[in-house]
C-alpha positions in Angstrom: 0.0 0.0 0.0 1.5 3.4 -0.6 2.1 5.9 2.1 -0.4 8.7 2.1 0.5 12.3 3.0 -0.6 14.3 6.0 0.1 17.4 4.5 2.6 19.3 2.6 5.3 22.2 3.1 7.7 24.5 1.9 11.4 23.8 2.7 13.6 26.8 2.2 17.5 27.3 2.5 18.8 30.7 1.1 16.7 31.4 -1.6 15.4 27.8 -2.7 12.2 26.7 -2.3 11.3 23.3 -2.1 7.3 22.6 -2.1 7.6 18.7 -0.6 4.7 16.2 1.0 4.8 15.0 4.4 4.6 11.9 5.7 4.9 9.8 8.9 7.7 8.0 9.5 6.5 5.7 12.6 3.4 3.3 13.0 1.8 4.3 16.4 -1.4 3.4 15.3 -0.5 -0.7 15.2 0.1 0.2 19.1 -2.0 -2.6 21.2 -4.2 -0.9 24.0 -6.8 -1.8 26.3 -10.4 -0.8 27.4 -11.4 -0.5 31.2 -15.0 -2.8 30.8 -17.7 -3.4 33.5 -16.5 -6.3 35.5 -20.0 -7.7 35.9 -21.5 -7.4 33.0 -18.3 -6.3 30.3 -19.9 -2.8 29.1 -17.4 -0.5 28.3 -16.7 2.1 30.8 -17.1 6.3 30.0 -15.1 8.5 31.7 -16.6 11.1 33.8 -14.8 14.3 35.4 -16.3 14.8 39.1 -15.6 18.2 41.0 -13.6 17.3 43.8 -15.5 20.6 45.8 -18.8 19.5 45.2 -18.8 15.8 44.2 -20.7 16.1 41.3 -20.5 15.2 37.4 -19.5 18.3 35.1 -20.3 18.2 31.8 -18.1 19.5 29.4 -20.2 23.1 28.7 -19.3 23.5 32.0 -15.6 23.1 32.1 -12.9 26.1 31.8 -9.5 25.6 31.7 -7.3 26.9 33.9 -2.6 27.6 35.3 -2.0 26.9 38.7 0.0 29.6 39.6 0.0 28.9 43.4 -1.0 25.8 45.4 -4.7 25.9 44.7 -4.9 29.0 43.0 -6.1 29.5 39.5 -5.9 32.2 36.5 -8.5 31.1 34.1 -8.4 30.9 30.3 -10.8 31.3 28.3 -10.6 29.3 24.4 -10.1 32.9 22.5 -7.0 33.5 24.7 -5.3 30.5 24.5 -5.6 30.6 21.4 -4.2 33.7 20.4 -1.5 32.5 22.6 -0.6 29.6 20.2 1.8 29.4 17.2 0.4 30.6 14.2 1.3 27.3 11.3 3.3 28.0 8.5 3.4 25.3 6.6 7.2 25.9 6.1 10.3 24.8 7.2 12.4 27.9 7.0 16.5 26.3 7.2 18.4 28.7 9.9 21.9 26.6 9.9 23.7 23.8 9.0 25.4 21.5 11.4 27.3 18.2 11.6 24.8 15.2 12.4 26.8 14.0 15.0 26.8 17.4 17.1 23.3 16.8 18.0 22.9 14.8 21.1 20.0 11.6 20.3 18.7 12.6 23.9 17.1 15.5 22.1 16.0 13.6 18.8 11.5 13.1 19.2 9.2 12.4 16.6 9.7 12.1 12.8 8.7 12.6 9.6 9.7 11.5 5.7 9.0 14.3 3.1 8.5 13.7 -0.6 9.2 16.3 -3.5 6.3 17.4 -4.3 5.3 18.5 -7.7 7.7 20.1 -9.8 10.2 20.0 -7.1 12.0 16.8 -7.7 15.2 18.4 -8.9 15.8 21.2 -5.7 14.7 18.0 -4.0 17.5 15.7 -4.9 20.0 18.7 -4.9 19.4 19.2 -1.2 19.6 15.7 -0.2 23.0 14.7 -2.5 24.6 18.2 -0.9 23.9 17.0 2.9 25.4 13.9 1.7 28.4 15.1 0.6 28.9 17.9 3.5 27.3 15.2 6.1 25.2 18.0 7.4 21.8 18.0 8.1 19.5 21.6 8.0 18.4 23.2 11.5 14.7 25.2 11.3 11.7 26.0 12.6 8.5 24.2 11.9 5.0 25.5 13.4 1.8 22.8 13.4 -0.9 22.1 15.6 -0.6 25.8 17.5 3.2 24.7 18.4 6.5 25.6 17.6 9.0 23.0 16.9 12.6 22.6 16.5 13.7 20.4 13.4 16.7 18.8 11.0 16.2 17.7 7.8 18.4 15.0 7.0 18.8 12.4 4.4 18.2 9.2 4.7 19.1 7.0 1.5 17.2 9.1 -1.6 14.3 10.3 0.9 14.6 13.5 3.0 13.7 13.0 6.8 12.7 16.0 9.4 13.4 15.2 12.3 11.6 17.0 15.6 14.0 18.1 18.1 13.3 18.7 22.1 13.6 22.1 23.2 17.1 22.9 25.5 14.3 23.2 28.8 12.9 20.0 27.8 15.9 17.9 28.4 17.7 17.6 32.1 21.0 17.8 32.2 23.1 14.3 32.5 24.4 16.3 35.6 21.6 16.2 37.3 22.3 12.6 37.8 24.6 11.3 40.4 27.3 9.1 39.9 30.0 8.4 42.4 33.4 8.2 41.2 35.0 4.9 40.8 38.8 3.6 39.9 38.3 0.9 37.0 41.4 -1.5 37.3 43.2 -2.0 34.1 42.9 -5.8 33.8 38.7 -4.8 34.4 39.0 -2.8 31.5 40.8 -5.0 29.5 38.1 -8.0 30.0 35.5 -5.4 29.5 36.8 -4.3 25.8 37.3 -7.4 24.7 33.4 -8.2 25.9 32.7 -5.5 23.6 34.8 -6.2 21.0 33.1 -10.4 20.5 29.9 -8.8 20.7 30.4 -5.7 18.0 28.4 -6.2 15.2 28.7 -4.2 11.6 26.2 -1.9 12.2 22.5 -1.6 13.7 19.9 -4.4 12.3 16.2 -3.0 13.2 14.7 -5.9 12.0 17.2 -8.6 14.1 15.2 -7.2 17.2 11.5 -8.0 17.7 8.3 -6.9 19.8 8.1 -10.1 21.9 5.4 -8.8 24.2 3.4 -7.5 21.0 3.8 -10.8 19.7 2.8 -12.7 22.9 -0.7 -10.3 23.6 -1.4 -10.8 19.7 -0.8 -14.7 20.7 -3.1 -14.4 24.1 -5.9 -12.5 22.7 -6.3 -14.6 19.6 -6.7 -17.8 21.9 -9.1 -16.0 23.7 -11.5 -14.8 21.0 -11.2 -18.6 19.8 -12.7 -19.2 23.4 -9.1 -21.0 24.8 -8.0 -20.5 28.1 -4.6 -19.2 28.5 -2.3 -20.4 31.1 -0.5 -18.1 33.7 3.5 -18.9 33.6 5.6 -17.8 36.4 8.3 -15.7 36.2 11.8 -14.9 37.1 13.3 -11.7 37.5 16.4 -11.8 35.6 19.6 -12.3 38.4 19.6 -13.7 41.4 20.4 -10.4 43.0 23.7 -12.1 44.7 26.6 -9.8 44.2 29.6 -11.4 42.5 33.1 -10.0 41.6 33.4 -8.0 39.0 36.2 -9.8 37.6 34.4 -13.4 37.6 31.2 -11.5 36.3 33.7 -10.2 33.3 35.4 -13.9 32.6 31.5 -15.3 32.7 30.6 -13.1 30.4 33.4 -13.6 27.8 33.0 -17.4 28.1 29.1 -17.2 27.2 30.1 -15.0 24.6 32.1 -17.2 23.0 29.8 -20.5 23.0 27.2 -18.4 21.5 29.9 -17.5 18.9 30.8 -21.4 18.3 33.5 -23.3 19.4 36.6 -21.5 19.3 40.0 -23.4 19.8 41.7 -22.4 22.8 45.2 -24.4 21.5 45.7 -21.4 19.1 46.0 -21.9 15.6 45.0 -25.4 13.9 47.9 -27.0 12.3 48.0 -28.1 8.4 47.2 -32.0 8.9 49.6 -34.3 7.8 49.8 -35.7 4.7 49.3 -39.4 4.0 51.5 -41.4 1.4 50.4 -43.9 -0.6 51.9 -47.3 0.6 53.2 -48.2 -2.5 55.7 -44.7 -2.2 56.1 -45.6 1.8 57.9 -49.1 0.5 60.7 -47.7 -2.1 61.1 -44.7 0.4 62.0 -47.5 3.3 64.3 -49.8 0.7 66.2 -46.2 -0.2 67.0 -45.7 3.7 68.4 -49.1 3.8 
């Protein structure tokens, strides 16, 4: 099935426009969700908002939104004003600067989106992508949708041109925040730990070598239960035993694992060239020579 577009922009660097489709790039629609039911009789449940003042129901005429500015306290809105308040859409994507992929941190990557060349605009199109190629840059700009402002890259990925919705610098908490205490890591540690690394390094990142067990095992449970099959309740263990080991046994463990899921590997170093067998006939006049 083809992909259908959402909606279409304008990307612009200098004084280039390029008129392009947009797309989504992620399925969060095949996402697997339940309903809260009646117990008794299995009716699906509505959700009701109950004044926590008064104890009653209020209908939806009779809600107002409203910022707590102070514990309790309320400055109300009104739907004109929060909505003059929002980000007018542009339906462009206006290119400020261009940066090197890797300066941008992935803790600040969020949604995105594929974009298409729309008509006419297949040439600016490819010369955009082949030139972020080649400079292994990707395009910084502003995007405005949905009464937001976002920050975004466009970056190529193969032939198609991705944008890419960034967090906001207020959005993301500092990895400073966090507290690690300082610890001295051994050499011979270290060493075990690289080559750990090194027997389980791979060429590059296979998406589809990694699957959705759990998605796989609800679609498994509720299929046997629409068939009208019980499902049976297996018990299970918490990965570890949550006894502490040494690090350095932990290490050697880990290496040895590593290499019988790898295959047998000689430990007696390099295989020798096996010896070659003579035909008996050539063992005979080689014996009468010697004597």
């Amino acid at each position: 099935m083809a992909a259908r577009s959402i909606g279409s922009l304008t990307v612009s660097f200098g004084l280039v426009a390029i008129p392009v489709k947009l797309y989504t790039a992620t399925q969060s629609a095949n996402a697997i969700s339940f309903n809260l039911l009646h117990k008794t009789c299995g009716s699906r449940l509505r959700q009701q908002y109950i004044c926590q003042k008064e104890g009653v129901v209020v209908d939806r005429e009779d809600m107002v939104k409203g910022y707590e500015f102070a514990k309790d306290q309320y400055v109300r809105f009104s739907p004109e004003e929060i909505k003059a308040l929002e980000e007018v859409g542009t339906h462009s994507v206006d290119i400020s600067e261009f940066v090197p992929i890797e300066s941008i941190d992935p803790v600040y990557f969020d949604k995105t989106y594929y974009l298409a060349p729309d008509k006419g605009a297949a040439k600016p199109y490819s010369l955009l992508v082949e030139a972020l190629k080649q400079s292994h840059r990707c395009g910084v700009g502003h995007w405005a949708a949905r009464g937001k402002g976002y920050i975004v890259i466009l970056r190529p990925i193969g032939d198609v041109l991705a944008m890419q919705q960034l967090h906001f610098a207020a959005d993301v908490k500092s990895a400073a925040e966090i507290e690690v205490p300082k610890q001295d890591v051994k050499p011979a540690e270290l060493k075990l730990a690289q080559q750990l690394i090194d027997q389980q390094t791979a060429a590059g990142y296979d998406p589809s070598a990694f699957k959705d067990e759990v998605r796989e095992r609800i679609e498994a449970a509720v299929q046997k239960k629409v068939e009208g099959h019980e499902i049976s309740i297996a018990e299970t263990t918490p990965a570890g035993d949550g006894k502490v080991i040494d690090l350095m046994d932990a290490l050697r463990a880990s290496l040895e694992k590593s290499e019988k899921a790898r295959g047998p590997v000689s430990k007696l170093g390099p295989r020798k060239a096996p010896k070659r067998v003579e035909e008996p006939a050539r063992v005979a006049r080689k014996s009468k020579r010697n004597a």
